[in-house]
C-alpha positions in Angstrom: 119.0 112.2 79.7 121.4 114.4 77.5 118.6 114.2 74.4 116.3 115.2 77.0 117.8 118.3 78.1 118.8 119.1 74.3 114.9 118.8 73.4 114.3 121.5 76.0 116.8 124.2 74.8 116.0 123.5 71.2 112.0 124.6 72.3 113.4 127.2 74.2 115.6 128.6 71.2 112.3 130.2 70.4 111.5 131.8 73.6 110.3 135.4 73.0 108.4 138.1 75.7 104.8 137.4 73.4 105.4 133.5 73.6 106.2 133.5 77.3 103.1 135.1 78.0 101.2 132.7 75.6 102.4 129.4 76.9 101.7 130.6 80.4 98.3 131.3 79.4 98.0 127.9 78.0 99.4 126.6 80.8 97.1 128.1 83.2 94.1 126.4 81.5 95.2 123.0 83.4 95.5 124.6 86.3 92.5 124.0 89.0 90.7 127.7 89.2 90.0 126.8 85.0 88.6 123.4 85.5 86.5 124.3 88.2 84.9 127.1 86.3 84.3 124.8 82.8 82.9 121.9 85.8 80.5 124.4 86.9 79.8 125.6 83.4 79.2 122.1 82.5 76.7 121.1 85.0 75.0 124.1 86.1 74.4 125.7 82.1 75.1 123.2 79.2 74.8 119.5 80.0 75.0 118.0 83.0 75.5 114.1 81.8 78.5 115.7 80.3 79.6 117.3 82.8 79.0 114.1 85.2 81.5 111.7 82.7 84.0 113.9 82.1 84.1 115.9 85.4 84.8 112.4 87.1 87.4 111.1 84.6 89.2 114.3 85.0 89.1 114.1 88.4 90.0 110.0 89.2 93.3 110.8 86.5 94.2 114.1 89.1 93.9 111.4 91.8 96.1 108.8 89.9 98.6 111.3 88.8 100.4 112.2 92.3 100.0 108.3 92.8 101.8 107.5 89.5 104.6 110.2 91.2 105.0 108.8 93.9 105.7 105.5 92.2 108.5 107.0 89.8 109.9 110.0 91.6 111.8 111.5 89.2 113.2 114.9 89.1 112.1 118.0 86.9 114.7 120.3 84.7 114.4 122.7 87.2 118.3 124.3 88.0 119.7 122.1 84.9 122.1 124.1 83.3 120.8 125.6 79.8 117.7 125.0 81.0 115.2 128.4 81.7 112.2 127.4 83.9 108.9 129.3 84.3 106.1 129.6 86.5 107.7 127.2 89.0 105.6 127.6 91.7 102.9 125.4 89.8 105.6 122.9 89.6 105.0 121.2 92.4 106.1 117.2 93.6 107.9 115.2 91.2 108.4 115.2 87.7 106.7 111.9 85.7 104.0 112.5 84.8 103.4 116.0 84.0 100.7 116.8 86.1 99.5 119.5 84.1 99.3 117.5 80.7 97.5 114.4 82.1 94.7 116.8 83.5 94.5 118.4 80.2 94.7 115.0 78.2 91.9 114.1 80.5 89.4 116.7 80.4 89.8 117.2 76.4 89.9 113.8 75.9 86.7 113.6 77.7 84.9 116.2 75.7 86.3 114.5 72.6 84.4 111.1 73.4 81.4 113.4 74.5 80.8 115.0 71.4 81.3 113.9 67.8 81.6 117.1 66.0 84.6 117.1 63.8 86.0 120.8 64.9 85.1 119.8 68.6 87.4 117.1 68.2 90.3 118.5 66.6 89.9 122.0 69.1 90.4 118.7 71.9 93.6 117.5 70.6 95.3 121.1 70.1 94.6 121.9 73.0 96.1 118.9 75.3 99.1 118.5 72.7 99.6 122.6 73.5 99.4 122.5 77.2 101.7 119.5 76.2 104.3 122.1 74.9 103.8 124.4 77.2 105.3 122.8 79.9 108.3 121.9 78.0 108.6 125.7 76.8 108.2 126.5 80.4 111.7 124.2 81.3 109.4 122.2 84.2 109.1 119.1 82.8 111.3 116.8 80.3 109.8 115.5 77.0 109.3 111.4 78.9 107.0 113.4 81.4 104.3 114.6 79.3 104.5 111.8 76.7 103.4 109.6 80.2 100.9 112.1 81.1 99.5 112.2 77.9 99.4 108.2 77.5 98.0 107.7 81.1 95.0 110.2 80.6 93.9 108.6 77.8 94.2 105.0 78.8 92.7 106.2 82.2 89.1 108.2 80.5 88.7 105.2 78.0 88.7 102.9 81.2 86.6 105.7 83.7 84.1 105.9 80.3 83.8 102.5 79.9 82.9 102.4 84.1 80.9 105.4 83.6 78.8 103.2 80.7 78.2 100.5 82.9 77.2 102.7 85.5 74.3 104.1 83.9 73.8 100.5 82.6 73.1 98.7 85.5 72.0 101.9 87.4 74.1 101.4 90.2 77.4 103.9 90.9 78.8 100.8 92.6 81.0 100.5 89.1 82.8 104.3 89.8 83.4 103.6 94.0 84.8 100.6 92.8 87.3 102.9 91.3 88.1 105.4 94.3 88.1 103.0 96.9 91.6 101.9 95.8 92.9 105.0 96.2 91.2 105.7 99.3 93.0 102.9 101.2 96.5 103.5 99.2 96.1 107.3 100.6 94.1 107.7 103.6 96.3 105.3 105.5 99.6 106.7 105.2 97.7 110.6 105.5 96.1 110.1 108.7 99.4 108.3 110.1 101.5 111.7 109.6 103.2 110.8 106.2 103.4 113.3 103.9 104.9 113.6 100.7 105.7 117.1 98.2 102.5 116.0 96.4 100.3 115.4 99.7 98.3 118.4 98.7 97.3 117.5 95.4 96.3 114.1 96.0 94.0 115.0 99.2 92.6 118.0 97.3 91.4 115.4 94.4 90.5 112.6 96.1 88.8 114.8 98.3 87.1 116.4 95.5 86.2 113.3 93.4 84.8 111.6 97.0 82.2 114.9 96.9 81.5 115.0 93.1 80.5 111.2 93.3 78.3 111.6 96.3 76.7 114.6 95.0 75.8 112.9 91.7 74.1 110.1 93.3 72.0 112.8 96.0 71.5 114.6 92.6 70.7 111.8 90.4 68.0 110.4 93.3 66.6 113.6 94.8 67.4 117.2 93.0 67.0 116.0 89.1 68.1 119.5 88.4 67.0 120.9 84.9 69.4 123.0 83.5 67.3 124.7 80.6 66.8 128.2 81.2 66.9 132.0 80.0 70.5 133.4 79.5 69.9 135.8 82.5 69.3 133.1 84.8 72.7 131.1 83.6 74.5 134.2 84.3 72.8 135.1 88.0 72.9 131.1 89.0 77.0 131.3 87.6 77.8 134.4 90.0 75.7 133.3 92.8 77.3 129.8 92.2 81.2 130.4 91.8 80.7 132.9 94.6 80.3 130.2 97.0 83.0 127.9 95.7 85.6 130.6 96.2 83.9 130.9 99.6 84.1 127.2 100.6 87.6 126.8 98.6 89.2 129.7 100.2 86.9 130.4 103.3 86.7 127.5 104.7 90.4 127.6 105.2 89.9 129.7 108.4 86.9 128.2 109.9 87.0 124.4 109.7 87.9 122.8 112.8 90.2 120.7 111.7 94.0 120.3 111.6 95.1 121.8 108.0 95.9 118.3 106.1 92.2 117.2 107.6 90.5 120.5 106.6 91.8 119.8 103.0 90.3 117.1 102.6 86.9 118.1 104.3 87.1 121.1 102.2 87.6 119.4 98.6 84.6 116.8 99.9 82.5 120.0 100.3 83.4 121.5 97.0 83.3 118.4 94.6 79.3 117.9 96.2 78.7 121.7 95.8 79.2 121.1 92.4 77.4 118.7 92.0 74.4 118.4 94.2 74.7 121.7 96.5 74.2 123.9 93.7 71.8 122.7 92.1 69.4 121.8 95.0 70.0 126.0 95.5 69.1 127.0 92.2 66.0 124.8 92.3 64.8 126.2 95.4 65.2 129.5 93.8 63.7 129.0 90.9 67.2 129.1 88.7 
């Protein structure tokens, strides 16, 4: 552990005002408000069989990651001595693996599988590999933490991918249940029975959300077959219209679900990944967007 907390002072031996305000910029683009606006970029705008694959890889590794730390439970650099930490309020549960790097390995490691372009690629890998650094210039995380959220994500796409392949194959989501269900049972069970844990609200949120983006892409898939080709006008109106209701049911439908808070989580991450996916776009059809 001494190398460890070495590693971190000798990355924060740089530490300057313009590089704290950098690497919390790069920080914040693993953070959930960025992911939902590139997910709602993705499938409302630019391609929406991209969006599907790597929207659902990113969010199955946000579900495995507060699974992984609950497994490990090992604790950030957070009051070590030597040791500055930043933005600590997004630093949240335990400490292997960073959660922040696996849901950035994830996502770019998607779009790197996606699309074959040579400078889309390398723009992939400087970006995880920075969020990566981020979090150790940030003192919230020790190098073993993103190394294992870096290896995860990428073991965990090239297995969703794979899924996601034999999925459209066969026609069938049965293939990408087959991979929520598992977590279903290992966290529904102990949720509803009162157990809670420092990272209960990140693994409802995703599960919850990865339960609505699958259901909406099959409603999608078999009723909407939205068409995402349009003027640039109409991208802009459906994007305003569109995030303006997922603030609404993020945020709003804090205060008028009728549920007790853990069980309005869920309900409300259920309602946003299938907004996304199939709620939207039924919308914009209807309105000619």
């Amino acid at each position: 552990m001494e190398w460890q907390i070495e590693l971190l002072k000798a990355v924060q031996s740089i530490k300057n005002p313009f590089l704290d305000l950098f690497f919390q910029a790069v920080t914040i683009t693993a953070e959930e408000f960025f992911f939902i606006v590139i997910a709602a970029l993705f499938l409302w705008c630019f391609n929406k069989r991209a969006g599907y694959r790597i929207g659902f890889a990113f969010l199955t590794s946000t579900v495995l990651n507060p699974f992984l730390k609950s497994i490990f439970q090992f604790q950030r650099p957070i009051g070590v001595e030597g040791v500055e930490s930043m933005r600590i309020e997004t630093a949240t549960g335990s400490s292997f693996p960073s959660g922040h790097t696996q849901g950035a390995t994830s996502f770019w490691t998607g779009i790197f599988l996606f699309y074959k372009q040579k400078w889309v690629r390398i723009l992939s890998v400087v970006m995880f590999l920075l969020v990566a650094f981020s979090r150790l210039y940030l003192g919230v995380h020790w190098f073993t933490d993103v190394l294992g959220g870096i290896f995860f994500a990428i073991v965990w796409v090239l297995f969703v991918t794979y899924m996601f392949d034999l999925s459209e194959k066969k026609k069938t989501t049965l293939y990408l249940w087959l991979i929520l269900i598992p977590f279903v049972i290992a966290y529904l069970i102990p949720f509803f029975n009162g157990q809670t844990s420092a990272d209960d609200h990140a693994m409802i949120a995703s599960l919850g959300a990865s339960i609505g983006f699958l259901l909406g892409y099959m409603v999608e898939l078999k009723y909407i077959r939205f068409t995402i080709k349009n003027t640039l006008f109409k991208h802009i109106v459906k994007i305003m219209i569109g995030l303006a209701i997922t603030l609404l049911i993020k945020e709003g439908f804090k205060y008028i679900l009728p549920f007790p808070p853990r069980i309005a989580d869920l309900v409300r991450y259920i309602y946003l990944g299938f907004w996304l996916t199939a709620g939207a776009p039924f919308m914009f059809k209807r309105l000619r967007l």
